[in-house]
Residue, then its C-alpha position, 0 to 999 in steps of 0.5 A: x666335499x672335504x672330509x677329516x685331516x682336522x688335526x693337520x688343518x689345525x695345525x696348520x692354521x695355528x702355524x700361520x697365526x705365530x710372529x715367527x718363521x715357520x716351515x712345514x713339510x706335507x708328503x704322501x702318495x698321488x690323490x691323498x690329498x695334500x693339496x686339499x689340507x694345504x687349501x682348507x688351511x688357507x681358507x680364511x687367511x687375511x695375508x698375502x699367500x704365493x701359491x705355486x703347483x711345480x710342473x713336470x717342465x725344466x727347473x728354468x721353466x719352474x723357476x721363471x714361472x714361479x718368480x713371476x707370480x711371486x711378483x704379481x702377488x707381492x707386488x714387486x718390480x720384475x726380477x730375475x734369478x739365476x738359479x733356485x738358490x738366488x731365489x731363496x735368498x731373495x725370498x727369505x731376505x724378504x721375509x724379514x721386512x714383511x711376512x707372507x706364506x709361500x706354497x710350492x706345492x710338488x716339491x718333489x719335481x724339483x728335486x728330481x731334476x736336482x736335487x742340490x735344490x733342498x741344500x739351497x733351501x736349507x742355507x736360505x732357512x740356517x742365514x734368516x731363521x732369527x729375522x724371518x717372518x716368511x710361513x712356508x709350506x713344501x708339499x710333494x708326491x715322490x714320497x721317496x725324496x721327500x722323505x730324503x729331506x727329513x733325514x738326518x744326512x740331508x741338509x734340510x734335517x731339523x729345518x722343519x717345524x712341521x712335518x706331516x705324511x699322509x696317509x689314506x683314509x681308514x675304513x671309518x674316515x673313508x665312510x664319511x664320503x657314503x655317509x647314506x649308504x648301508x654299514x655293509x655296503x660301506x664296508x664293500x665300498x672301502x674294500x674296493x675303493x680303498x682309502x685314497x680320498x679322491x677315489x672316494x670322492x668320485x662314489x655316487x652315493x645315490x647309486x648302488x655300491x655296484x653300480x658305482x663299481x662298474x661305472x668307475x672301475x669295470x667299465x673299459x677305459x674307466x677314470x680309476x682305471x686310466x688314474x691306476x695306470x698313469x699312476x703306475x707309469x710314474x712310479x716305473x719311470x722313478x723306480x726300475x721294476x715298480x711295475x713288475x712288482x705289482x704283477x708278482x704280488x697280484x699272481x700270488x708270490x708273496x713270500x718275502x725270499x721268492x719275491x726278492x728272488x724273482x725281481x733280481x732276475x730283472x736288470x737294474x733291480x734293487x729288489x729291497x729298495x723297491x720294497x721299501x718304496x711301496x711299503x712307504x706309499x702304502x700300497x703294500x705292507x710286510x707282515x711276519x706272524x705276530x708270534x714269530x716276528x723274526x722269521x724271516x722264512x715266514x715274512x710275506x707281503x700282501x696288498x695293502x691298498x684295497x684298490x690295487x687289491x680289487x683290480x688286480x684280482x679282478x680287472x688287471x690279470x684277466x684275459x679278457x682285461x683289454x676286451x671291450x665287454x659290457x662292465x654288467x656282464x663283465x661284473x656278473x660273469x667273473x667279478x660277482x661270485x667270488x667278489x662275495x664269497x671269497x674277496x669281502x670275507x678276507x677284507x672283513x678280517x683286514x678291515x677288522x684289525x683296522x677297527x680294533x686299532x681304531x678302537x684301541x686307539x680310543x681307549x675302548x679295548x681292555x687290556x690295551x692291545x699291543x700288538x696286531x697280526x696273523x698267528x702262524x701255528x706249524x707242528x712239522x711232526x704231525x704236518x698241521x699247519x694253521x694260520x689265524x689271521x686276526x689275533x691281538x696282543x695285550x699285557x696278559x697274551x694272544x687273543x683270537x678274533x673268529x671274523x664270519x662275513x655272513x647273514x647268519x648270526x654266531x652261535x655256540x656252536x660256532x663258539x665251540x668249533x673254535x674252542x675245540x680247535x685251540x684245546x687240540x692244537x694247545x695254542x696259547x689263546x688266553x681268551x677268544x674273539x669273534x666279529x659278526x657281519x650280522x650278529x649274535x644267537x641269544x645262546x652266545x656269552x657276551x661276557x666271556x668272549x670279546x663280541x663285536x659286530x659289523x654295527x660297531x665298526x662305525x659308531x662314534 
């Protein structure tokens, strides 16, 4: 089942339509589907298309099997080439007489091996760009190099029309993968599973949220498990202490200064770089607090994949990780309880941000929000300390949304508790918010306080 990307697909689809040489960049982390959007924007296409996926082999291996179905699908006699930049020109040259698409899908293997490879591009696009009619598509995961391309010291800067990174899913794009499941469990769904698209498609919608999480990540051995952990050889293999990173974050050293402290204490290790790379995949993010941006004392990291987020807490730190246990008893025993009174009411906050830059994306929060974080508040002389996770800012100031993950309704004297604890701590909330799982007493006025529900998270 393929779910959203219209826009990148559209686009896509209108690149190939034009009488002109067009060259598209895609890039994003492992099994954000890049290769999907690529496969829905060909659907359909009357020319000839040459379709390569690069293997983890040698370039000589890559360039040979890459030239022989360039031949068989534009039916050429057989021809050799020395090297990639050979084989650019031989392909761009081409492109002036007849137009074709040509795809190497993870571009990105190449470039480790040489990276030399994109300036061989770049010559080929600079020598034919006015005569060419070739439509190009580059795609890769190493989202470090690929990014390397669109920089303004590299050779390919400005060669490409289209430029696409992929990002995962949100909650609300995540959702069309369970369309029949519960608001609620759709929400526990995309807590665990996170964004990624491929993970979403292996959810059995016929089964219990549960169920689905025993049987795909719980169970020892498991496909998420095994995919998680192939994933995180790669990426240690292409980023010195990559893994050791993961396993600070997941025991709780979240503060930018002692984390960065921690992994220089491991040799080869640019702690900055590494930080920056997974911000770039998406797997963790960097947050000050809303009303004090230039704290550097006050600069965290956290998880943002809500994947890496679950295992992490409950699978990949656990003792008993290696264990051959039954995943029921696994699950009930150290995953149930605190899974539903700790874990999915700190995701109903980070899936609440997400829902109000949703709806503030579409116009339907007034005044605009500007800006979305946590709101630290400190007195040192009278040792409070306070953090408010979901607080929004507009063109008028902070607002507070109280998140309750509960059965039970929000009522005034929730309302008031929250109140009373702005008016004695003379925080500068010009008006609350509160988000419910469940909903609102008849008390509660909803006209003097910006009220949404879990309901609202997923209407269109």
């Amino acid at each position: 089942m393929f779910v959203g990307r219209n826009a990148e697909i559209n686009e896509l689809k209108n690149m190939l339509t034009t009488t002109k040489m067009e060259a598209a960049l895609i890039y994003g982390r492992r099994r954000v589907g890049k290769t999907a959007i690529i496969n829905e924007a060909i659907k359909g296409y009357s020319g000839t298309i040459v379709h390569y996926e690069c293997k983890k082999v040698s370039l000589e291996s890559n360039l040979q099997m890459l030239s022989t179905l360039l031949v068989n699908q534009l039916g050429l006699a057989n021809i050799s080439f020395k090297d990639f930049n050979s084989f650019f020109e031989f392909v761009f040259a081409l492109s002036e007489t007849r137009q074709f698409v040509l795809i190497i899908d993870e571009f990105s293997f190449l470039l480790e091996k040489d990276f030399a490879i994109e300036s061989y591009l770049a010559s080929a696009i600079d020598l034919h760009k006015e005569k060419s009619l070739l439509k190009l598509i580059i795609s890769g995961s190493y989202v470090g190099l690929m990014q390397k391309m669109i920089e303004y010291h590299s050779h390919c800067y400005g060669r490409f029309n289209h430029i696409f990174i992929i990002r995962p899913f949100d909650y609300y794009q995540a959702a069309n993968f369970y369309p029949n499941y519960s608001d609620e469990d759709k929400l526990i769904a995309y807590s665990v599973f996170g964004g990624l698209p491929y993970f979403n498609s292996l959810i059995d919608s016929s089964l219990p949220i549960e169920e689905n999480i025993k049987k795909l990540i719980v169970k020892p051995d498991s496909i998420l498990e095994t995919e998680l952990n192939q994933m995180i050889l790669e990426e240690t293999s292409r980023i010195a202490n990559f893994n050791d990173a993961i396993n600070l974050i997941a025991r709780g050293k979240l503060k930018q200064s002692d984390l960065i402290a921690c992994l220089k204490n491991y040799d080869k290790s640019d702690p900055k770089y590494l930080l920056n790379k997974m911000q770039a995949m998406d797997i963790i993010e960097k947050y000050t607090p809303i009303n004090d941006k230039n704290n550097k004392k006050q600069t965290f990291f956290r998880f943002k994949d809500n994947f890496f987020a679950f295992y992490y807490r409950y699978i990949g730190l656990s003792p008993y990780s290696t264990m051959r246990i039954n995943p029921d008893y696994f699950y009930k025993r150290f995953i149930e309880q605190d899974f539903k009174t700790s874990y999915l009411s700190h995701k109903f906050e980070d899936i609440s941000r997400e829902f109000l830059l949703r709806i503030n994306f579409l116009g339907k929060i007034e005044p605009p929000i500007m800006d979305i974080g946590t709101y630290f508040y400190n007195d040192r002389k009278n040792k409070i300390n306070r953090e408010f996770d979901v607080v929004t800012l507009d063109e008028k100031g902070y607002i507070s949304y109280e998140c309750k993950f509960s059965d039970k309704n929000i009522n005034n004297k929730i309302i008031n508790e929250e109140i009373n604890q702005t008016k004695n701590l003379n925080l500068t909330f010009y008006k609350l918010g509160f988000i419910a799982k469940k909903g609102f007493e008849k008390d509660v006025d909803a006209k003097k306080y910006n009220c949404f529900t879990l309901a609202d998270f997923y209407k269109e």
